[in-house]
C-alpha positions in Angstrom: 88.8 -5.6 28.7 90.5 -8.3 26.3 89.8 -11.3 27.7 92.9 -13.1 27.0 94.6 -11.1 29.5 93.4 -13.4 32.4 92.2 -16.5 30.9 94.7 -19.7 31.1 92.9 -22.3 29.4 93.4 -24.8 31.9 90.0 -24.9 34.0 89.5 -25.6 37.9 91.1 -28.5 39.7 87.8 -30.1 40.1 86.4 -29.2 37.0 89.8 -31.1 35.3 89.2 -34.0 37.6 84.9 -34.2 36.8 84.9 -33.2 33.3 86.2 -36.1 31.8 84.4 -39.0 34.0 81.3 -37.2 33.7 81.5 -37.0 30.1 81.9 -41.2 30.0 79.2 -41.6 32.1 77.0 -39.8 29.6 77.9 -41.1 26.4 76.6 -44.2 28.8 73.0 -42.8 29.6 73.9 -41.6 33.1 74.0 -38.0 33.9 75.3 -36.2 37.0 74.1 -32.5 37.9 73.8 -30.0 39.8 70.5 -28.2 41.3 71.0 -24.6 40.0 74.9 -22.9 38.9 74.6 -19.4 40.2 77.2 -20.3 43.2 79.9 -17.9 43.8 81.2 -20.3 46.7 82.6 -22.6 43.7 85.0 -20.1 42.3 88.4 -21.5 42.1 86.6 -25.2 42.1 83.9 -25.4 39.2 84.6 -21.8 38.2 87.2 -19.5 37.1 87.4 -16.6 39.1 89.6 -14.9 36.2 86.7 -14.8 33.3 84.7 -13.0 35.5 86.9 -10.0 36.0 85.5 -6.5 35.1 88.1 -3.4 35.3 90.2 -5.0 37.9 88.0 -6.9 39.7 85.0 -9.6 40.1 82.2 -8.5 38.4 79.2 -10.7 40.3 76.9 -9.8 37.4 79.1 -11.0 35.1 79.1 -14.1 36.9 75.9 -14.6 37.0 75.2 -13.6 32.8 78.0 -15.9 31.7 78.6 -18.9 34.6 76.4 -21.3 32.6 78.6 -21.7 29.6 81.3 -22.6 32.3 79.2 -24.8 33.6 78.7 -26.7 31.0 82.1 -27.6 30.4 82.1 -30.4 33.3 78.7 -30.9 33.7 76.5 -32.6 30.9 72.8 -31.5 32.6 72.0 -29.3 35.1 68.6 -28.8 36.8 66.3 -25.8 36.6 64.4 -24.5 39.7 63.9 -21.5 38.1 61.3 -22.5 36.0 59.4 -23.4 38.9 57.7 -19.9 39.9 57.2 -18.6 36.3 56.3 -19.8 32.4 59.5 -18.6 31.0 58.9 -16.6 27.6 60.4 -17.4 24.6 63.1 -14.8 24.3 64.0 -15.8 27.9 64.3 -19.7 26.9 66.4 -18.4 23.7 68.8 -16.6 25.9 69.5 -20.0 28.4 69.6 -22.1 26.1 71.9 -20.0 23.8 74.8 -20.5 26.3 74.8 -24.1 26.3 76.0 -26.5 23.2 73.7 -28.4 21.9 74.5 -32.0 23.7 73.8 -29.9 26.7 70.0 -30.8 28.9 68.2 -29.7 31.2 65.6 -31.2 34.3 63.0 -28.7 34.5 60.7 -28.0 36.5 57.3 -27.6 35.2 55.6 -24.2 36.9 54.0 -24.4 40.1 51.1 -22.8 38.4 50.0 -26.8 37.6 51.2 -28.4 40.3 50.4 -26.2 43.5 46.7 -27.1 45.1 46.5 -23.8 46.9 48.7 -21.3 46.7 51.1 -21.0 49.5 50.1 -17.9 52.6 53.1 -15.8 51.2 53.4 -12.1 50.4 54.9 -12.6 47.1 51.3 -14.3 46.0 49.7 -11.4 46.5 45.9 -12.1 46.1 46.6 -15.4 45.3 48.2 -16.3 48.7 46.0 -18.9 50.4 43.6 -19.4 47.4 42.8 -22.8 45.4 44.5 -22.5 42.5 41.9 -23.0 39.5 45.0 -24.4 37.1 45.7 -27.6 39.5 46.9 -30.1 37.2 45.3 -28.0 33.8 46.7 -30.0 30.5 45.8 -27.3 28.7 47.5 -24.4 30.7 50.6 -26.9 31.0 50.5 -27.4 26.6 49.8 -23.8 25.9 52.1 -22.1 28.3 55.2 -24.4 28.4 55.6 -27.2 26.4 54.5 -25.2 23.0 57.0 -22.8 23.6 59.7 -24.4 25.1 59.5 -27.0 21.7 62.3 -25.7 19.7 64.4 -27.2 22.5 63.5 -30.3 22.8 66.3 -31.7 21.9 67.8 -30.4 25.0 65.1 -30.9 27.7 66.4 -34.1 30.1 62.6 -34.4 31.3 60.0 -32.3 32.9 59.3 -32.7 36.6 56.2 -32.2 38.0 56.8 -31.0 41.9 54.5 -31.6 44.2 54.7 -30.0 47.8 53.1 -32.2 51.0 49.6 -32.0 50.9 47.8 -31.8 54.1 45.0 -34.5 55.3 42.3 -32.0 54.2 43.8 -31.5 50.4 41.7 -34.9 49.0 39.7 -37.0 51.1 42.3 -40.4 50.4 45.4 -40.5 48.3 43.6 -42.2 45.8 42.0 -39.0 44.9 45.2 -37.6 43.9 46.2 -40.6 42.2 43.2 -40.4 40.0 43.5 -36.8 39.2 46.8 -37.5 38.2 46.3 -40.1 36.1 44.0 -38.4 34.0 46.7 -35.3 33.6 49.2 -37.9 32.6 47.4 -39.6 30.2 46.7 -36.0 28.3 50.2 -34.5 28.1 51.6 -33.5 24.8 54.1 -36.9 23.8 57.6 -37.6 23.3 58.9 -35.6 25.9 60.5 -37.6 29.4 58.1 -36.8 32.6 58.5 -37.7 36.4 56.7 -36.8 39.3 58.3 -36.0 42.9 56.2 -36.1 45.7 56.3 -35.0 49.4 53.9 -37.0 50.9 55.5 -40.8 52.2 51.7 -42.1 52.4 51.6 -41.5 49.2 54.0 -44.2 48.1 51.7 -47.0 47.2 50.9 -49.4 44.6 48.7 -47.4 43.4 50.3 -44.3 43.1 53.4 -46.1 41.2 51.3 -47.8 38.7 49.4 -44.4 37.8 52.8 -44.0 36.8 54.1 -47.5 35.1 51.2 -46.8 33.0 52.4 -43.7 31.4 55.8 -44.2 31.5 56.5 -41.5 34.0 59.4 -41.4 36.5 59.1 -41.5 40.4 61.3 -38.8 41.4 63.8 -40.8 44.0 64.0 -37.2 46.5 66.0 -37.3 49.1 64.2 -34.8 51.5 63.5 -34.2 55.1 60.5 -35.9 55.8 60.8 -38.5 53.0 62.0 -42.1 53.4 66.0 -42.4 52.1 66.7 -42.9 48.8 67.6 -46.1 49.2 64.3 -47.1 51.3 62.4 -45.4 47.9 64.4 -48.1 45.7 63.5 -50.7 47.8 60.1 -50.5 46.9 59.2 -52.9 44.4 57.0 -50.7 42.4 59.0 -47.3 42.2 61.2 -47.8 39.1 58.4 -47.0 36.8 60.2 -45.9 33.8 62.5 -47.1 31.0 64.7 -44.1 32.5 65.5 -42.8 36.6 65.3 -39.4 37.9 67.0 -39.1 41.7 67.0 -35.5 43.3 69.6 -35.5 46.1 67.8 -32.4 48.1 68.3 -32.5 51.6 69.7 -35.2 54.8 66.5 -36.8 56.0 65.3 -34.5 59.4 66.8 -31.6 58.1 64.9 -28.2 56.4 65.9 -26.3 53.8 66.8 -23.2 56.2 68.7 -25.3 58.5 70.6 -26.5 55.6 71.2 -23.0 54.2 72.3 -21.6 57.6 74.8 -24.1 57.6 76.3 -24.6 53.9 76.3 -21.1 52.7 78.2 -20.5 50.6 78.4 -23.1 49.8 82.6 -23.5 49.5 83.5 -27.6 50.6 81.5 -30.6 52.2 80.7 -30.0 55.6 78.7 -32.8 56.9 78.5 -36.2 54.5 75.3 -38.0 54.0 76.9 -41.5 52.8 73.5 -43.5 52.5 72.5 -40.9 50.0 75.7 -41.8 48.1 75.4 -45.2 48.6 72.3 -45.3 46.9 73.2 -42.9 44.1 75.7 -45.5 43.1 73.8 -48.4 43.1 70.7 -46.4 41.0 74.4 -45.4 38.6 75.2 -49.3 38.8 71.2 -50.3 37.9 71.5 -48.1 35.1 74.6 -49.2 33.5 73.2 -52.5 33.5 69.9 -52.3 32.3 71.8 -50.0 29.2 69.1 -47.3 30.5 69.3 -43.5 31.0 69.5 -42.2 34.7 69.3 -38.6 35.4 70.9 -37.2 39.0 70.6 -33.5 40.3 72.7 -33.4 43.6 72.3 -29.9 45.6 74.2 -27.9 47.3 72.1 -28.3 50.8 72.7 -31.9 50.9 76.4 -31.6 51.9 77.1 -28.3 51.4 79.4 -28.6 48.1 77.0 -30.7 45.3 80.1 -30.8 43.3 82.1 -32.5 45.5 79.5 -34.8 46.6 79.2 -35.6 43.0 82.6 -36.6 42.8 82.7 -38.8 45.5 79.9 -40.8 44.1 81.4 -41.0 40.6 84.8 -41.8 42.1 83.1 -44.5 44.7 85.6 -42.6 47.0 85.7 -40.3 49.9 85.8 -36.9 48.8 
């Protein structure tokens, strides 16, 4: 079907109003995102329901294949969960990154496969499920499996973020375990690529733990997250900003879980509930990095407030959206 037929060149409401303010704040070092982009609910917002039409009507897969390049017309860096549960092959990293322009990035997550302790009791682990994982924090899997082959796209990688889930009392025998395994992965990653860490654990944010990470010039993750202090509690931390660049994650309103947010958001069409300490304290880490002339990275989701777009332009705008 020819194309032309339903396009109009003139995108989304929202997308109109973002595009442009989003696009200043990045030739400035500060870059607004969303979590993932697969998100039907933002048709008629961020997306164009007409250049997804298939004989007559909405083609979902269609949606899905092309959505990205659509995306990247307001947005200047999206994150990638995706990466999270698999080392994405080389043909598969051709095809993302061959729907985005090149001034395009992404946050990635690096593969569970490094960061989990013990694989998670869940049917889709198969054998695995409830086992120690022998790859905890392995350089060399991390080097061989990811970073070699993702390396032709460098240029468009944001940073690397190493997830960490909450470990339970019986995972190392203080924190300062973790903090000295990690250490030693740190200091043998491949260079010149941007890393941060996110953690789960609110014990876990000590001196210690943020000078394991001042030392390599690694990122604290600022997560907002349902059993993790505020964002703006994490920046008051003298320590935390341990990086010549910031990485936030707006997740989820502190007390709430990621199923409870689901059940309520899906799918995911407007604001429902605002979280305005979270957007306080995405504008002052916006304001910090303005004037310290250094890059900030934020991914805002959707099961924060139930529309990350919108959220997003409510802190940009320093407005009520």
């Amino acid at each position: 079907m020819d194309r032309s037929l339903f396009d109009t060149n003139d995108p989304p409401p929202q997308a109109a109003r973002l595009a442009p303010v989003l696009r200043s704040l990045a030739e400035q070092g500060v870059y607004f995102g969303t979590s993932s982009w697969k998100y039907e609910g933002w048709l008629g917002s961020i997306y164009s329901p007409e250049r997804y039409v298939t004989r007559g009507k909405f083609s979902r897969k269609k949606f899905e294949t092309e959505c990205l390049r659509e995306y990247a017309e307001t947005f200047p860096v999206v994150g990638g969960d995706f990466s999270f549960y698999q080392f994405p092959t080389a043909d598969a990293w051709a095809r993302i990154f061959s729907d985005t322009p090149p001034n395009f990035a992404f946050g990635l997550k690096v593969p569970e496969h490094v960061t989990v302790l013990q694989w998670p009791g869940h049917a889709r682990y198969g054998s695995r499920a409830g086992q120690s994982n022998e790859h905890f924090l392995d350089t060399d899997l991390f080097d061989r499996a990811f970073t070699r082959i993702l390396e032709p796209y460098r240029h468009q990688v944001a940073v690397l973020i190493f997830e960490f889930g909450a470990f339970s009392k019986g995972d190392f025998a203080s924190p300062a375990d973790f903090y000295q395994r990690l250490d030693g992965f740190l200091g043998g990653l491949p260079a010149s690529w941007r890393y941060a860490v996110e953690i789960r654990n609110k014990d876990y944010l000590a001196p210690a733990y943020f000078s394991v990470l001042a030392r390599h010039n690694v990122a604290h993750v600022f997560n907002a997250w349902t059993r993790m202090p505020t964002v703006d509690e994490q920046m008051a931390i003298p320590e935390a900003f341990t990086a010549d660049f910031t990485v936030v994650r707006a997740l989820l309103q502190k007390g709430r879980t990621y199923e409870q947010a689901v059940k309520m958001f899906e799918p995911y069409q407007e604001v429902q509930q605002t979280d305005p300490l979270t957007r306080e304290a995405l504008r002052r880490l916006v304001e910090r990095a303005l004037q310290k002339r250094q890059r900030a990275y934020a991914w805002v989701n959707n099961r924060l407030e139930g529309h990350a777009p919108t959220t997003i332009e409510a802190v940009v705008s320093a407005g009520d959206a």
